[in-house]
Residue, then its C-alpha position, 0 to 999 in steps of 0.5 A: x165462609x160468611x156469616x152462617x145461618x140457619x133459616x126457615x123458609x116460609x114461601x109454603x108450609x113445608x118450612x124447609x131448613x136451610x144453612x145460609x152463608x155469604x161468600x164473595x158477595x153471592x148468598x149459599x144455600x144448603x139444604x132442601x129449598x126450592x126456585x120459590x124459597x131461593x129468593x125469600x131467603x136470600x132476601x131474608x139473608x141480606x136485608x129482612x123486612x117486615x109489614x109493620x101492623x099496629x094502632x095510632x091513637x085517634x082525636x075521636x071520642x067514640x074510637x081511641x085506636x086506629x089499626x094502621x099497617x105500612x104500605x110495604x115491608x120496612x127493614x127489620x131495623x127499623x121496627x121499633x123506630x117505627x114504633x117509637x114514632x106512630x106511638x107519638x101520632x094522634x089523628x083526626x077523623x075523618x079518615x078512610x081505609x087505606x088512607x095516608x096516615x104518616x108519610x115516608x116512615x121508611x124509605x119512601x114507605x107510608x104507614x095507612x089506615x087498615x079500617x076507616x075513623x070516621x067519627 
């Protein structure tokens, strides 16, 4: 038996507990989980991510901080090397919600405006 686990599954509010483990490449489930659940947590098991939400601060005078999200999960790993790097960023108005603000953080995923700068 793999590495075991216990997990919450978190497709719906019931938060089923599961014992997760890897044998010979196929993820094991047990407890109560549902056809939903089965891929969240096998997902979860292997390769966690998360959408990453944080600010960037701004060139503006009137905004310092700019609320930004990656465009898709990024691994779990990568999180505060993430971090590290948008601490780094300052950007320049003009920018519009859901615009580009740094490219390719991780594995082809940008990091976006959630709110314009306009000023």
């Amino acid at each position: 038996m793999g590495d075991l686990r216990d997990m919450v599954c978190i497709v719906c509010p019931k938060g089923c507990q599961v014992k997760t483990w890897e044998e010979k490449g196929v993820v094991h489930m047990e407890g109560e989980i549902c056809k939903k659940g089965k891929p969240y947590i096998e997902q979860e098991y292997r390769d966690p991510r998360r959408v990453l939400t944080t600010t960037v601060m701004t060139k503006s005078d009137q905004v310092k901080r700019l609320p930004v999200r990656t465009s898709a999960p990024i691994p779990k790993r990568d999180l505060f090397k993430s971090m590290a790097l948008l601490s780094r960023i300052k950007v320049r108005p003009p920018v519009r919600i859901g615009e580009v603000v740094l490219a390719e953080i991780s594995s082809g995923i940008d990091v976006v405006a959630s709110d314009d700068l306009l000023e």
